[in-house]
Residue, then its C-alpha position, 0 to 999 in steps of 0.5 A: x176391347x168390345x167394338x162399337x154398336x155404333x160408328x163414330x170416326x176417332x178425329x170427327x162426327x158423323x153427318x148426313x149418311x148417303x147409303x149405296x149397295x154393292x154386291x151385297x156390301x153397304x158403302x156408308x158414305x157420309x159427311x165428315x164434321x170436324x168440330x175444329x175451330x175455325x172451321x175446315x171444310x166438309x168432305x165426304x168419308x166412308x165406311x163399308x159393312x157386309x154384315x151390319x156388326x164389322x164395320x171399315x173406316x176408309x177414311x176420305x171418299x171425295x175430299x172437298x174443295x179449297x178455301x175459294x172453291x165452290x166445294x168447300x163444303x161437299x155436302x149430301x147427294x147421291x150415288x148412281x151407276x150407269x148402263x155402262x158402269x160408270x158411278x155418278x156422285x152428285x152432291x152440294x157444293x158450298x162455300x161460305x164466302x161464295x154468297x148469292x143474291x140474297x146474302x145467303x152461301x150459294x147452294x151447287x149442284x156438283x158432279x163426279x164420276x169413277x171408273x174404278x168402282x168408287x175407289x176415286x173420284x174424278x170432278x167435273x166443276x163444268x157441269x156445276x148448276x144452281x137454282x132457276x128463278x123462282x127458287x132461294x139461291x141458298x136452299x138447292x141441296x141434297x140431290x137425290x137421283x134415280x132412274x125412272x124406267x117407265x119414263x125412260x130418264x133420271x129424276x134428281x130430287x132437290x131440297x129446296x125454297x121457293x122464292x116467296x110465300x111465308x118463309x116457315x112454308x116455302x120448302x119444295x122437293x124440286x126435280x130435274x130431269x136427264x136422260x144421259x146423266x150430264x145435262x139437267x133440265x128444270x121441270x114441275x116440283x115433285x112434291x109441293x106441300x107448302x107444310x114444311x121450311x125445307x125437305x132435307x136428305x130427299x129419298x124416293x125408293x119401290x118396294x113391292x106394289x108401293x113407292x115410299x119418298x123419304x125426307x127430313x124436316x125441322x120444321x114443327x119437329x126435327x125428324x126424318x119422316x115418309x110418305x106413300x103412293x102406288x106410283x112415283x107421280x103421287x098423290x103422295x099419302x101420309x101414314x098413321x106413323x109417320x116418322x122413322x124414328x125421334x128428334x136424335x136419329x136425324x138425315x137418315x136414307x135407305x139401301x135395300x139388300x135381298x129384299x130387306x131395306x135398310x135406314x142410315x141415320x145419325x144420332x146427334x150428340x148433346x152440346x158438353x156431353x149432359x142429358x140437358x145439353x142442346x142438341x147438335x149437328x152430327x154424331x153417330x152412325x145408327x142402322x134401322x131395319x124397315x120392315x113392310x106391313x100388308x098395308x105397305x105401311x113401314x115399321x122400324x127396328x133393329x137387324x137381326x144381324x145387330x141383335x145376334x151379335x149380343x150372345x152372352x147372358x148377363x146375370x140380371x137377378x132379382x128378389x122375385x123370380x120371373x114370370x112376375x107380375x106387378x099389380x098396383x092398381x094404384x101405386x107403383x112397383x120397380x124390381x131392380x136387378x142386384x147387379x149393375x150392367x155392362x156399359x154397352x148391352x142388348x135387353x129384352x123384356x116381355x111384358x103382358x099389359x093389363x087393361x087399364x095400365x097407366x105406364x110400364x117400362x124398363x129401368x135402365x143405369x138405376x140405383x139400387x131402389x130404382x129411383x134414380x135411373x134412365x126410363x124407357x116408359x110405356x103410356x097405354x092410355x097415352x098410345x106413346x112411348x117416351x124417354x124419361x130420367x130422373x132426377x131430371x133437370x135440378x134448378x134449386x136445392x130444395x125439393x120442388x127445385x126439380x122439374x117434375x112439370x116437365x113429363x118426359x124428355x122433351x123431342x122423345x116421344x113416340x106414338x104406338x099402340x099399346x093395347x092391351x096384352x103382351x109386347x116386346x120392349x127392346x133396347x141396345x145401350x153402348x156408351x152414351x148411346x140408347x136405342x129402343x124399340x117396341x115390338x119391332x115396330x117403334x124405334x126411339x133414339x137418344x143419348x145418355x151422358x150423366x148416369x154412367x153406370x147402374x142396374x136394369x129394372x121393370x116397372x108398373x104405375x097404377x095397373x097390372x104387367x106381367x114381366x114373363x121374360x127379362x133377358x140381357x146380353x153383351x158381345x165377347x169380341x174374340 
């Protein structure tokens, strides 16, 4: 049986990821959602990788608490080890029947510790704190701590609300300080914008001469965005792209090996498993790699550890042979594989953009005529990437009774530079899973529930590409 590209445990779903590097090894800690009903409390789970392909499900890391514990949701937070060895888990305890002044479940910050290089976790509820005045009792998670060296102390980061202000713009990244890891002191806010409701999963990591601060937000959108400073005070500026990925690739952090750094994220699974259903809290483990430009600005794709673990050629013939061009400077052009495509694949087109080209794009799971098929389409004059199926959503049984007034798949959509000459357009599909990229520069996640099967194709509307490489690929676990 071929493994998975993406990791999803046989009894639940994975949640918000919290990454931690060691000894050249990734722990995947990550909050465990079981979808049961009614519903059991949330624990953290972990899976290890050294490679990024072979992944170990240890199941439970820190099993939460009781039904009348604080922790009966152990929620996101971080991992540090000190001077002395000695790992520090912080996360958020929550409990439903354990409400706060406003009506809301109390939000905790909680703390354990191991000396025995994370294999258990001793808690220490002692040392349990909530927000100071000023601040909503029910938003005081996802802490993220780091040591600040220049400063001399640890800075734990807080996704949190002020107490007033309009309720769609309260959402402060709040700080606290320490200098021993036991004893937190309430200081300034690191980050203030009054922009967003909250800044879920906060992150703040160097590399090189920049800073980068991670965060999620679900606000106008529901991604996982970042900012950039020279220093971990600010100001804080924003990219030209901003976002790590779109709506599907949710809470994601990072972790950096031998100089590469890695983001963690989830893709959410639609509600019955169908391309309209709602989205979801939770699904499956995704890893992007961040690879940093000269500007200190990030781009977003796949590891070469991901892509070299597809090594076998898939025929994907078609009636004109390659380098192809299509030119219909105005009308539209599909060449269509004669075979159908495995259920989980790596494809690879080049493709050199004319100017003035108004779309182009890959097929995926099509019918024979190219029709009917998943669409990873490129916008040139748009400078976006979207994701795009057809037939989409059918209200009638009459032609005009499908929804050709809605242009893409809504959330699905990625800016990028798209001009003129070639780009790279990669895609990983397994399953009900799809991931592209651009010119390993642009990523775009989703699910695909209601095409199980079909053929990978090109396309061009109104312009000129010419398709020089096609190359698809499929793993062979021995």
């Amino acid at each position: 049986m071929t493994r998975s590209v993406f990791f999803q445990p046989a009894d639940g779903w994975v949640g918000d990821l919290i990454p931690f590097q060691k000894d050249g090894e990734f722990w995947l800690f990550y909050l465990h959602e079981d979808r049961s009903d009614p519903k059991p409390g949330t624990s953290w789970n972990l899976v290890t990788t050294k490679d990024l392909v072979q992944l170990e499900d240890h199941g439970i890391s820190l099993r939460h608490g009781g039904k009348d514990d604080l922790d009966f949701n152990a929620y996101t937070g971080s991992v540090v080890c000190d001077q002395s060895g000695i790992h520090h888990l912080f996360y958020t305890g929550q409990n439903p029947r354990n409400l706060g002044p406003d009506g809301a479940p109390l939000q905790l910050v909680m703390h354990a510790t191991s000396t025995d290089g994370m294999k258990t976790w001793v808690k220490h509820p002692e040392l349990t704190f909530g927000a100071p005045k000023g601040y909503e009792t029910g938003d005081w998670r996802d802490p993220f701590v780091f040591l600040d060296a220049e400063a001399g102390v640890w800075r734990m980061l807080l996704a949190a609300r002020h107490a007033d202000g309009p309720e769609r713009r309260r959402g402060v990244i709040a700080q606290c300080v320490s200098v021993d890891l036991m004893a937190w002191k309430h200081t300034e806010p690191f980050w203030d914008p009054r922009r967003y409701i909250t800044h879920e999963c906060p992150e703040v990591f160097s590399w090189g001469e920049w800073w980068y601060m991670v965060y999620s937000e679900f606000s106008e959108s529901f991604t996982t965005r970042y900012r950039m400073a020279k220093s971990p005070e600010g100001p804080w500026t924003v990219p030209e792209l901003d976002s790590i990925d779109g709506r599907a690739f949710y809470a994601s952090k990072s972790a950096e090996r031998d100089g590469r750094r890695f983001f963690f994220g989830w893709i959410a699974s639609r509600e019955d498993n169908r391309d309209d259903g709602p989205w979801q809290w939770a699904g499956t483990m995704s890893v992007l790699e961040a690879r940093q430009s000269p500007n200190g600005t990030l781009a977003f794709g796949f590891a070469d550890e991901l892509v070299d673990s597809f090594w076998e050629d898939v025929p994907a013939t078609f009636h004109t042979e390659l380098p192809a061009t299509l030119y219909v400077p105005d009308g539209y052009k599909a060449l269509v594989s004669s075979e159908d495509m495995p259920s989980q694949f790596y494809a690879r087109a080049v493709l050199n953009i004319e100017p003035g080209t108004t779309e182009c794009g890959l097929l995926l799971r099509s019918s024979a005529d190219g029709d009917r098929s998943y669409i990873v389409r490129l916008e040139p004059k748009r400078g976006r990437l979207v994701f795009d199926r057809w037939p989409r959503k059918i209200t009638g049984e009459a032609q005009w009774h499908i929804s050709g007034d809605v242009p893409f798949d809504i959330e699905l959509e990625r800016p990028c530079d798209l001009g003129p000459g070639e780009h790279t357009l990669e895609v990983i599909v397994d399953g009900d899973l799809c991931v592209a990229v651009l010119d390993r520069k642009v990523s775009l996640s989703t699910r695909i529930y209601d095409l199980p099967t079909g053929r990978i194709g090109v396309f061009a509307g109104e312009g000129s590409v010419i398709v020089s490489d096609l190359e698809v690929r499929k793993r062979t676990d021995n």
